[in-house]
C-alpha positions as CSV (number, residue, x, y, z in Angstrom):
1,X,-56.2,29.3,-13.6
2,X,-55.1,31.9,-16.2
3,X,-52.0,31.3,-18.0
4,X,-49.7,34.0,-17.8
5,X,-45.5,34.3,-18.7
6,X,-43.5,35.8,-16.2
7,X,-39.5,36.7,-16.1
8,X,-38.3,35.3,-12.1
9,X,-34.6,36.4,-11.6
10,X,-33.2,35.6,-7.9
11,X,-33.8,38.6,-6.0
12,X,-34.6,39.7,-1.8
13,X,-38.7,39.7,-2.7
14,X,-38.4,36.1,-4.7
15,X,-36.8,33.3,-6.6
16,X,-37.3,30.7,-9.3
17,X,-37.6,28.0,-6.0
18,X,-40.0,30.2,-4.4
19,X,-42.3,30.9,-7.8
20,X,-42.0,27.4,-8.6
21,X,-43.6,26.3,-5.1
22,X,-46.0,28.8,-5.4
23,X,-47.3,27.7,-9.1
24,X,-47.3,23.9,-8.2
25,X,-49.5,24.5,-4.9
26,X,-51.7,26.1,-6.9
27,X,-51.8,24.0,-9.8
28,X,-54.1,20.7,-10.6
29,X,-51.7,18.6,-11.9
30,X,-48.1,19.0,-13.7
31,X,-45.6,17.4,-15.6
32,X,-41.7,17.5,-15.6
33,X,-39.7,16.1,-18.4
34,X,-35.6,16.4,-17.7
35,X,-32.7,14.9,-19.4
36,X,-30.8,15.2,-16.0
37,X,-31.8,15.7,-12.6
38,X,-29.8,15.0,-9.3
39,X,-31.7,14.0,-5.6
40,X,-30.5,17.4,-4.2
41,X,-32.5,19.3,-6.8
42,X,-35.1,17.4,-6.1
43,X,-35.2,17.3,-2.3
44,X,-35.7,21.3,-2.8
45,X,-39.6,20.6,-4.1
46,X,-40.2,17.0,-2.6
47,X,-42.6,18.6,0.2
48,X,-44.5,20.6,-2.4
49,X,-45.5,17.2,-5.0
50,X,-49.1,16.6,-4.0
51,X,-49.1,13.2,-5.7
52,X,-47.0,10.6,-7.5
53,X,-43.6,10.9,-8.8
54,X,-42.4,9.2,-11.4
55,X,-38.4,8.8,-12.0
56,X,-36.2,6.7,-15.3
57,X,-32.9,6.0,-15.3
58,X,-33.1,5.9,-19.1
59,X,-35.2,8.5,-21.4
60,X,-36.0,9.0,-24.9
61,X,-36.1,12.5,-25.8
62,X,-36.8,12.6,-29.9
């Protein structure tokens, strides 16, 4: 898959949600590192994860 950097601002034709669905149901495999994250965020893009997700209740960002 080529690599390419985009600008996605919330509009009629699309959204971050929507781009962000798009790339990870094309994509092999990805990672998400986030200092904070709440369920109702995450319930947005449960159905697209193909695989495992991983979740800390305590990080070390350095």
């Amino acid at each position: 898959m080529k690599q390419t950097n985009e600008l996605f601002i919330n509009s009629q034709q699309t959204n971050l949600l929507n781009e962000l669905k798009k790339s990870l149901k094309e994509c092999k495999s990805f990672y998400f590192s986030v200092a904070f994250i709440n369920y109702s965020g995450l319930q947005l893009l449960l159905d697209t994860f193909k695989s495992k997700l991983f979740s800390m209740t305590d990080t070390k960002f350095y």
